[in-house]
N, C-alpha and C positions, 0 to 999 in steps of 0.2 A: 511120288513125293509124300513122304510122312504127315500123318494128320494134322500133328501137332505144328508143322511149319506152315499148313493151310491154314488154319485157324487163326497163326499169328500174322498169316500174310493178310489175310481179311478182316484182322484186327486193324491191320495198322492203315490199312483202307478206308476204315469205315470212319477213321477219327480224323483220314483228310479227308474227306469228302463233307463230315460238319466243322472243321476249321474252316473250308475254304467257304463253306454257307455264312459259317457267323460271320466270316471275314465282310463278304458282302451284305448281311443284313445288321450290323450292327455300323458301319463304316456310315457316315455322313455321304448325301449325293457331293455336297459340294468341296470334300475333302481332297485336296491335294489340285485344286484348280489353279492355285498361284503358288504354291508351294506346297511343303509337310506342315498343311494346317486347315482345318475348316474354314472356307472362305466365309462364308456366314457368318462367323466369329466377328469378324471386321466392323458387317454394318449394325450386328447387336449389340458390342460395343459403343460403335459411337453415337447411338442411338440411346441408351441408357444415360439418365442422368448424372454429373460427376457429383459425388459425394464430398471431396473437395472444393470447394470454391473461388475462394482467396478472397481479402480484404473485402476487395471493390464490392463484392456481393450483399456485405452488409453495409455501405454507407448510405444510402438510401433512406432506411428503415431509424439507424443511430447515427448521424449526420455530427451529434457535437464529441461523442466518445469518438470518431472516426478519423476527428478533427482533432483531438487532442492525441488519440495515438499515433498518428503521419507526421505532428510536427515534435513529437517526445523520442528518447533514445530505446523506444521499447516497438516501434516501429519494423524493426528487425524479427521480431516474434509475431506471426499474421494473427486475426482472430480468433482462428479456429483453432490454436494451439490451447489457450487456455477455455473457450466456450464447445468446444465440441464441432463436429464436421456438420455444415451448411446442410449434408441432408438428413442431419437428424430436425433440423432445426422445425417446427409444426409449418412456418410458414413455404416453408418446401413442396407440403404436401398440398396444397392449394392451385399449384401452378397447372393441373392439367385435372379436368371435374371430370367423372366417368361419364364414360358417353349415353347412361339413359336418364342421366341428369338433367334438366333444364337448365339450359345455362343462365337464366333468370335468377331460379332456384339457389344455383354456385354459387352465385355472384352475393346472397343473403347469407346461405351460410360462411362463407368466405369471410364478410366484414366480421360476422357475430363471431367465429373461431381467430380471426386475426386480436378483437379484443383482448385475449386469453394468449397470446405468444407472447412467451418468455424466452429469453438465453439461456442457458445454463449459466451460471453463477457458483465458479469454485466456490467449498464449502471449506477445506481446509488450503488457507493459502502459502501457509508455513511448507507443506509437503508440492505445493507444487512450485512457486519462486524458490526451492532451493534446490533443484534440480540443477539450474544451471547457477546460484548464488552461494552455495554454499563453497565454504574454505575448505581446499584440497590441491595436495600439489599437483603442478603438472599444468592447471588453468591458467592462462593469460592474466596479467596484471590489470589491463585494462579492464579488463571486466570485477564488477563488485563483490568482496566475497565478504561473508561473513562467517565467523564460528556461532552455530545456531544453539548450543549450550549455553551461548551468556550473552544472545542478542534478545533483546528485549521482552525481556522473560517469559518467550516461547505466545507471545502475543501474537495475533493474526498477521500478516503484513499489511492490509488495507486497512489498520489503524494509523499508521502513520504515511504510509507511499497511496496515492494513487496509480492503480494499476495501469491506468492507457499511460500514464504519464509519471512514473516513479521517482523521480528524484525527487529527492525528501525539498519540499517548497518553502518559501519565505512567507511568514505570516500577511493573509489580506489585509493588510494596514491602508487604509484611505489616503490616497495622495491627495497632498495640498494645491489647492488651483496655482498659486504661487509660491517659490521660496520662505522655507518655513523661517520666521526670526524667533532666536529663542529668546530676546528681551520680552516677546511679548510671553511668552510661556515663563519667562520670571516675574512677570509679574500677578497673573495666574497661581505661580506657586507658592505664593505668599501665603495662602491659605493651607497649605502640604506641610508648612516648614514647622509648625511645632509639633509634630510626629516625625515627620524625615530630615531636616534638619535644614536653614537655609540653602547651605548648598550642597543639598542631597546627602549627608552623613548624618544618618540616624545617632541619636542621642541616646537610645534606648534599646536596648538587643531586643526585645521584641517587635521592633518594626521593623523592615529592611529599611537598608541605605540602599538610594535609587543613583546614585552620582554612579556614570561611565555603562548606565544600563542598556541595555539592547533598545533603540526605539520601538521598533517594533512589535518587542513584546510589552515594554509599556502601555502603547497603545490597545492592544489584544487583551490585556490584564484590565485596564479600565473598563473597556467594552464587556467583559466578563461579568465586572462587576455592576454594570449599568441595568444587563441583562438577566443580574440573576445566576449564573452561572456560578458565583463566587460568593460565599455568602459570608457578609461580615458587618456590624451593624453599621461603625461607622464611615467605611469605604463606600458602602450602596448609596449613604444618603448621598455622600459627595460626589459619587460621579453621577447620582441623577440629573443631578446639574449642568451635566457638561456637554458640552455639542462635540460633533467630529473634530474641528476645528479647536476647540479650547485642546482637546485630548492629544490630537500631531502638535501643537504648541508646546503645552507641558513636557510628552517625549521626548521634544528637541533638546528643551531645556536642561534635562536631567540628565540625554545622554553627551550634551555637549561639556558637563562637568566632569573635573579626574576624581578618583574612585579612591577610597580608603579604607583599606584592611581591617577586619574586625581583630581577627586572631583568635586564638583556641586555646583554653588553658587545660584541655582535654591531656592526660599521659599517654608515651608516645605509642604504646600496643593498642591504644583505644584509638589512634589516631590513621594507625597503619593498617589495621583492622579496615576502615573504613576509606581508605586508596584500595584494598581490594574490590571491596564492593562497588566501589564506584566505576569499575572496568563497562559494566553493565550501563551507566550513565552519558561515558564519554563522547559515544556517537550524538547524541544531539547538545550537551551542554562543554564538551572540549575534554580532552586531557587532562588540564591546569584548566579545567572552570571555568573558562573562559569561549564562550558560545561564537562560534564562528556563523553563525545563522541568526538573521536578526525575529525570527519565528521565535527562538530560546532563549530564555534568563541565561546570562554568566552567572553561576555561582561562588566564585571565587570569593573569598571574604567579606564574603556576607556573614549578620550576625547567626550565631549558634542556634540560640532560642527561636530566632523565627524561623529557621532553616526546620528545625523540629516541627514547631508549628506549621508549617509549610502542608509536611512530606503527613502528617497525620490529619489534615486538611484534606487531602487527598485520598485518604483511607476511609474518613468517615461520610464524604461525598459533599462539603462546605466547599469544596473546590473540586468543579467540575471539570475530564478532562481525562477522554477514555484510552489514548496512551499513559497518561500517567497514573492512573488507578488500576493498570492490572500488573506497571510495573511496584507498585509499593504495598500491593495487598498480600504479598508474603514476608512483607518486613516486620520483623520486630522492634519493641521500644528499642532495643540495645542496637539493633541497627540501624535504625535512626539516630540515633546519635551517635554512634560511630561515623557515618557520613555526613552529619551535620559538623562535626568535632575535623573531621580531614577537610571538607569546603570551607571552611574557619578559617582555619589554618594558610591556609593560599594564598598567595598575592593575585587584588586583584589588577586585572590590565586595563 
């Protein structure tokens, strides 16, 4: 036989001979015991802690967020979708102390590092709620979409939605122990009526007209001002005055009156101008101005001037009110009264 065929025949010997070595010294003993797969594999799986958790794992810990997202429509999305997976979570690392620890010892450091656990807390909430909120075809109608170019001017979302519980809410307005009577809030408003007018129809464009206004944001607007939040000299003094109780009274009164149109002698490109812009507004104050949420002022014709005054009350921080100051802090004079000039203009309802 030819050398060369020796050689190749003992070649190809010698590479099975360490195939069939690796084959056995690299192969797991317990490979192929119940199958084509490292049996082993099974109980170091189930043995390793899940990284996942679900809900129940953090109620415990946040008992009233937990509470609020189970009985809100956000319920559908777990925990860990927006705070991160249970075992990044520090209090994770707590659950098993190495074993030349004193479990005395654990149990101290434990408390002192439980002090220091935090959740994650999305930082930008606009990129992650629009994942599933954002406006695109093909998404179900039931679910919320927005076009995020001219939703509220690219503001965070936890300025206005709470996130265990997002649907945009009704202002905490104090409920009355009993049926509120709005005689007695007319007579209360006796003192209102030479600035807003007896029966709520302001006499003077620089005041609002309060007639058919939102109760609840009447209440909320006084409160504002009791607190400081509003700053105006002769509103503070007068609601220092006033109890929870005078203030659901007055509300009653104001919104129980019909409402009358200031109007806008604004021309009509200055007017139309300003129906654009208010595209950005309509989610919490209406379409036509008119607030379907008693959290929000209708705007609908109300007067011009204090609509001005309003929206740059809100620019220089006289009015407190951290969705509305990031929505108006790119506005100009001219848009401001472009939107003042269109909310004029509307009939209110």
């Amino acid at each position: 036989m030819p050398k060369h065929i020796v050689r190749l025949l003992l070649l190809i010997a010698t590479f099975g001979v360490v195939a069939i070595g690796a084959k056995f010294y690299f192969t797991d003993k317990s490979f192929g015991v119940y199958g084509h797969y490292r049996a082993d594999a099974v109980a170091e799986i189930a043995a390793a802690a899940p990284i996942y958790r679900g809900a129940a794992y953090c109620q415990a810990c946040h008992r009233e967020r937990f509470t609020q997202w189970s009985a809100g429509i956000h319920k559908v999305v777990t925990c860990e979708t927006c705070h991160g997976a249970a075992a990044k979570h520090p209090s994770a690392q707590l659950a098993a102390p190495p074993a030349p620890v004193d479990p005395r010892m654990h149990s101290r450091i434990a408390a002192e590092r439980l002090d220091h656990v935090k959740l994650m807390i999305p930082a930008d909430t606009v990129k992650l709620c629009t994942l599933c909120h954002e406006k695109m075809p093909g998404r179900p109608a039931t679910q919320k979409q927005i076009e995020v170019s001219r939703h509220a001017a690219g503001q965070q979302c936890i300025v206005c939605h709470n996130p265990h519980s997002p649907k945009l809410a009704a202002a905490g307005v104090p409920q009355a122990a009993k049926p509120v009577d709005a005689a007695a809030g007319r007579m209360k408003a006796a003192a209102c009526a030479n600035c807003h007018g007896a029966e709520g129809v302001s006499p003077n464009p620089v005041w609002p007209s309060l007639a058919g206004q939102q109760r609840g944001y009447l209440v909320s607007a006084l409160q504002a001002y009791k607190a400081g939040a509003r700053r105006d000299p002769l509103m503070t003094e007068q609601a220092k005055g006033l109890s929870e109780a005078d203030m659901i009274e007055l509300a009653a009164f104001y919104a129980s009156l019909s409402c009358q149109s200031a109007g806008s002698s604004a021309a009509a490109p200055v007017v139309s101008a300003g129906k654009a812009k208010a595209a950005t507004c309509a989610a919490c104050h209406g379409a036509e101005g008119a607030s379907g949420n008693p959290a929000w002022p209708s705007l609908a014709g109300l007067q011009e001037a204090y609509l001005v005054n309003a929206l740059k009350a809100y620019q220089t921080g006289a009015r407190q009110n951290p969705m509305m100051a990031g929505l108006v802090k790119g506005l100009s004079d001219a848009d401001i009264e472009q939107l003042a000039a269109y909310y004029a203009g509307l009939k209110c309802k």
